[in-house]
N, C-alpha and C positions, 0 to 999 in steps of 0.2 A: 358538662357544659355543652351544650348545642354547638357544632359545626357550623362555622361560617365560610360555606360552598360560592356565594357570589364571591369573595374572595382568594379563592383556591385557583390557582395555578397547577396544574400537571405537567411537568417536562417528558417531552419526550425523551425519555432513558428508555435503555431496554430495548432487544426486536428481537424479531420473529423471523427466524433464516432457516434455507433449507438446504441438507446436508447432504444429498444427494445420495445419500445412505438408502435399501429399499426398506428395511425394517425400521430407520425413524427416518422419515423422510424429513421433520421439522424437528427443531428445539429454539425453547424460551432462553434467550439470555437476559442478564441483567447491565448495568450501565458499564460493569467492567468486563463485560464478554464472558463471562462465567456462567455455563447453563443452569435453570433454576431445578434444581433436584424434583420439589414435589410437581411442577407442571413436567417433567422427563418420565415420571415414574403416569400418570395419568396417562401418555402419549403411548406408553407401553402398552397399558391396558387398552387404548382404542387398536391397538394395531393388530393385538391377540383378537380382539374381536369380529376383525376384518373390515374394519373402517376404512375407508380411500384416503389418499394422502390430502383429497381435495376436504373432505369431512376433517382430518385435523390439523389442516392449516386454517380452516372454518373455525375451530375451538379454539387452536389456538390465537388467533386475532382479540378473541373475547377474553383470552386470561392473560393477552398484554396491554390490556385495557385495565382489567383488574390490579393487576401488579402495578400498576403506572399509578392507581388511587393510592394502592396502599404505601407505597415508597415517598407517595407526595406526603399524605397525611402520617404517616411516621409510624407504621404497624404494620407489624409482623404476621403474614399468612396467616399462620395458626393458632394467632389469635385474636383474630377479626371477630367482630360479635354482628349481632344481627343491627347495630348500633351502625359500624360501618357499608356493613351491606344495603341498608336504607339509605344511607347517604351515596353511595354510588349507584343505585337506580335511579335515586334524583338526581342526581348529577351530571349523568349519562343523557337527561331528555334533555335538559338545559346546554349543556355545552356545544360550542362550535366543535366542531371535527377537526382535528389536526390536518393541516396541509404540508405536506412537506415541499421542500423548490424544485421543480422543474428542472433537467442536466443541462436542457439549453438556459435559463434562467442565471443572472449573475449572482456570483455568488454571496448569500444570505437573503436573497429576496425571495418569499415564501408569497405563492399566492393567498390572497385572501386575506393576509395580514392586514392590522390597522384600519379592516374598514367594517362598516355596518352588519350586523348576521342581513346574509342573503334568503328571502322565506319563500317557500316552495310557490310555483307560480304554475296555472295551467297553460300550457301549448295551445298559442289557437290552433292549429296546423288536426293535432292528433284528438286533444281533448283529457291526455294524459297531465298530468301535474310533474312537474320539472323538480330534481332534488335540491335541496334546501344544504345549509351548512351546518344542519343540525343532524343528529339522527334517525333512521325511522324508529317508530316506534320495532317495527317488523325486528331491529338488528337490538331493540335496547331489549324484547322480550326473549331472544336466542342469547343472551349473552345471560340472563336470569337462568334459562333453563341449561344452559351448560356450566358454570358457576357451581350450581345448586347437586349438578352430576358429579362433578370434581371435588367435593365438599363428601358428597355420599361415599365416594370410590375411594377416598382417606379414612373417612370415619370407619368404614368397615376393615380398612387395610389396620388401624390403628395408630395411624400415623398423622392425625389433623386433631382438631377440636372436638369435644363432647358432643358439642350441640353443631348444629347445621345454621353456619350465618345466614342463608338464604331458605326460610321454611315455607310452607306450605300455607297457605289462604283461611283463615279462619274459620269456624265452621260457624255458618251465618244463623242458622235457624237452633232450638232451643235442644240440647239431648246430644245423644252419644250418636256421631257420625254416620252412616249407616245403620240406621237402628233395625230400620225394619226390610233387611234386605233379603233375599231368599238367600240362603250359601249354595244352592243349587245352579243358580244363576252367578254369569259373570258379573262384575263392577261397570259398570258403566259410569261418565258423569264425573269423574276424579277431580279431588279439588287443585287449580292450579297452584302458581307461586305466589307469594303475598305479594312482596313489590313488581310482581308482572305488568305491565300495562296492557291495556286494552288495544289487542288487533283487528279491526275490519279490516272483514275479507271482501277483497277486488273481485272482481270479475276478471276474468281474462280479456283482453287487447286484441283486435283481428288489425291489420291493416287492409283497407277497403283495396279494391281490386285498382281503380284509377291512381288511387293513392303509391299501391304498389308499382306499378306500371313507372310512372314518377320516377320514384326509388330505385326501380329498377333501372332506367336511365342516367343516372348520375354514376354508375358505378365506371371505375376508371381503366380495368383489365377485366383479363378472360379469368383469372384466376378469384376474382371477386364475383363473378357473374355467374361462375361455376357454386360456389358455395353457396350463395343465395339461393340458387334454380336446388340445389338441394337439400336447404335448408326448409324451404319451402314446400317441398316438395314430399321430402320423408318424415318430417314432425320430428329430426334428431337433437337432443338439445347439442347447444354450441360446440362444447367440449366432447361431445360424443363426437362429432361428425371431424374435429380437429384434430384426435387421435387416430384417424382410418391411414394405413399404410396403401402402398401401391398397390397389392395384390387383394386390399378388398374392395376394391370397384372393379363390376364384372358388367363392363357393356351389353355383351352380348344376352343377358339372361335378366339386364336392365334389374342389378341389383345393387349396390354397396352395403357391406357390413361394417358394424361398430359396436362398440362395447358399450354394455348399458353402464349409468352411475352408477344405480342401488345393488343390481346385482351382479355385477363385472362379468356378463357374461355377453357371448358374440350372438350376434342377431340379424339378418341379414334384413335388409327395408327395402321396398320398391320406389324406384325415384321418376322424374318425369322424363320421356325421351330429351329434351331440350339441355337437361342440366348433365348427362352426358356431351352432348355436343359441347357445353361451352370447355367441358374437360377434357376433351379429345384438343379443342385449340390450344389451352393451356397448357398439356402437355406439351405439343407441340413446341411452345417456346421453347421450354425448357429440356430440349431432347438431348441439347447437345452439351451442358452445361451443368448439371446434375449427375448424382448415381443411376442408373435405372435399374435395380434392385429389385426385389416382391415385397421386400421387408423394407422398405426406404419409405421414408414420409410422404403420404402421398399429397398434401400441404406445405408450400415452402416460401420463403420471405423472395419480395421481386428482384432484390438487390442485395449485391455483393458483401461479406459470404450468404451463401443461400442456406438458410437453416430453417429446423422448423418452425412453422407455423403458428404463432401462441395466440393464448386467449384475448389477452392485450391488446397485440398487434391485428386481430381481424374485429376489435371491437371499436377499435382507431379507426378500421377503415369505413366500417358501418358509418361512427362517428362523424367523418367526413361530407358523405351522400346524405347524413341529415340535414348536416349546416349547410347546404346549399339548398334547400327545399324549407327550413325552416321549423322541422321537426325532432321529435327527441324520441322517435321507436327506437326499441332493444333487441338486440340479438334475437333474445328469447320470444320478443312477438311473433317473428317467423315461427316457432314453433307453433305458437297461438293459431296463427293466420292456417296454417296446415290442419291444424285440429278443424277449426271452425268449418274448412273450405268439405273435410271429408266427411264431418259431420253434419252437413246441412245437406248431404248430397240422397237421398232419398233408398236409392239403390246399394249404397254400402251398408253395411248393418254394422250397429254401433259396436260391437264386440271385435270385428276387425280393426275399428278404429284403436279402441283400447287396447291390443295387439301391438299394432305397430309403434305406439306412442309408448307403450312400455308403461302400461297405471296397472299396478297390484288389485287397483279394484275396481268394478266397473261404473259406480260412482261418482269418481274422479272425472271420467270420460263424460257423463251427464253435464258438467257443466257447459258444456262446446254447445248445448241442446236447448241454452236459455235464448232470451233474445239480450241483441246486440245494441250497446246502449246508441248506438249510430240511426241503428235500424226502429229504435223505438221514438226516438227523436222526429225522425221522416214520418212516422206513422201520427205519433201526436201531432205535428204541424199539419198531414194532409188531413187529418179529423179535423180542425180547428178552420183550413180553409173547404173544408165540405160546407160543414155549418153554414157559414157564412154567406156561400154560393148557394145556399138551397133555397133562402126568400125569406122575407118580410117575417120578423119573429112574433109572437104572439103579443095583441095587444095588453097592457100592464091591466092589476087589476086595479078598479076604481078609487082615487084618494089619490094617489100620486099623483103631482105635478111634472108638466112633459118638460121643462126646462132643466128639474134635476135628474130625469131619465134619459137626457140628450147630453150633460155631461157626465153623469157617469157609465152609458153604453154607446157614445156617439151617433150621429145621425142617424134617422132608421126607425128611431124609436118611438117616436112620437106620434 
């Protein structure tokens, strides 16, 4: 009997807590605090493979999603069929996101409760589209493709189901897969997931220079203006630059190092004169008040205890200098805005840029190299007011009446 999803409820049972442990840094519990063995034994396997603890609390979000279907609807892991895994990728576009309540919030008043789904709306401000209380598709197709990994990494252990609840895409045209492929050559072209959804791909985000300037005024400390000036500056994504200790900013040689995501290694980035300076103030406060170590945080909260620095807490504070401007840029656009600002610069060659930014391929770096949907915008409008300003258009050819060619291309025309 077909699944009836509008009526399905998922309770938040079950979470995703970290153990502080460095060989598992996360585990999946269930609603009685009991870790779930086959998502513990899967977390094993990313951690042998040198996965960041940020990659499997990334997985794991996605198989406490999974678990929360299958507990609702009344089946057991291992014996999911592809019956339920269809119904959880449709179920995943459709549903509201859980919100949990707010610690200032009283208690059981859960934002977002009892009202209308909120639908994703563009920013006039940026031009970006604001999130919705839905999903993206972006997080329903990462949750298909680690799903479908976790399914493979049992099947081969021998510890899950025969078959794969989440399989492979059908193969559309007529004949056996690859029929006519060289074996000389690699694969290219691999078929995706079936119930994968479709992702367009974005362009990348600059924040325009006046826009930043803006942005850059709202911020409320040295210690905000500091990270910004090198956010911007170096292309580091957030978390790189939020794990840098004291002793990797080197004024003097106008460097700071950080550890890449993908391949946890150290890397030292050139940053701007100015985003030292605001870090030389912000030391400053904190001289007397802090460790001052080599090894100490070089990122620390403004108020009392002074700890480090998290992801959260400097995306609060971004958060804040938007809502006074009216915008919804990300963290990560700074990185954007850095790419775009050193990529468009004539005299840098792009192979440095893709150095510093840390892209495996050079590729990746080409996108910095398109045009900017801001800048394409200004170019169509001043084409449109050339036209216009150049003269008298050509008269119509013969047969047309000048009263329907004055309403439909306004005066002028006649």
């Amino acid at each position: 009997m077909p699944r009836e999803l509008s009526a399905l409820v998922v309770p938040l049972r079950g979470l995703l807590e970290a153990t502080g442990d460095l060989f598992q840094p996360y585990r999946l519990v269930d609603g009685g605090g009991v870790a779930v063995g086959p998502a513990s034994a899967f977390f094993a396997e990313l951690a042998a493979c040198g996965r960041p603890a940020t990659t499997q609390r990334s997985y794991g979000m996605d198989l406490l999603r999974w678990f929360r279907f299958l507990w609702a609807v009344g089946v057991v892991w291992d014996q999911a069929t592809r019956v339920e895994a269809r119904d959880f990728c449709c179920w995943l576009q459709v549903t509201v996101k859980p919100a949990r309540p707010h610690w200032r919030s009283p208690a059981g008043d859960v934002p977002g409760s009892g009202v209308a789904p909120v639908s994703a709306r563009v920013n006039a401000v940026t031009g970006k589209p604001s999130r919705g209380d839905r999903y993206e598709p972006a997080t329903v197709a990462h949750c298909e493709s680690v799903l479908r990994c976790f399914y493979d990494f049992h099947l081969e252990a021998g510890t899950g189901p025969m078959l794969n609840p989440f399989p492979l895409s059908r193969q559309r045209g007529p004949g056996r897969a690859q029929a006519h492929h060289n074996p000389v050559e690699a694969f290219t072209g691999q078929r995706s997931g079936r119930y994968r959804p479709k992702v367009v791909t974005r362009a990348p985000r600059r924040i325009p220079d006046d826009r930043f300037d803006a942005l850059f005024a709202q911020l409320g400390s040295h210690r905000d203006r500091a990270l910004v000036a090198f956010w911007v500056s170096t292309g580091a994504r957030a978390s790189e630059l939020l794990g840098a200790a004291v002793a990797d900013a080197d004024p003097g040689q106008q460097l700071i190092t950080v550890m890449r995501k993908g391949t946890r290694v150290l890397q030292p980035l050139p940053a701007a004169p100015d985003a030292f300076v605001w870090l030389r103030l912000y030391q400053a406060q904190l001289s007397d008040l802090v460790p001052a170590g080599r090894d100490e945080p070089l990122w620390r909260t403004l108020r009392r205890p002074f700890r480090a620095l998290g992801y959260d807490a400097a995306r609060a504070m971004f958060t804040r200098a938007n809502a006074a401007l009216g915008s919804n840029w990300s963290l990560h656009d700074l990185r954007h805005t850095a790419a775009y600002r050193m990529a468009r610069d004539p005299e840098m060659p792009l192979t440095d840029v893709q150095w510093v930014l840390g892209h495996a391929h050079l590729s990746t770096t080409q996108r910095y190299l398109n045009p900017v949907t801001e800048d394409v915008i200004t170019g169509v409008l001043a084409f449109h007011a050339r036209r216009r300003d150049s003269g008298p258009a050509a008269p119509p050819a013969p047969g047309y009446r000048a009263e329907s060619l004055q309403i439909l291309f306004g005066e002028g025309t006649s």
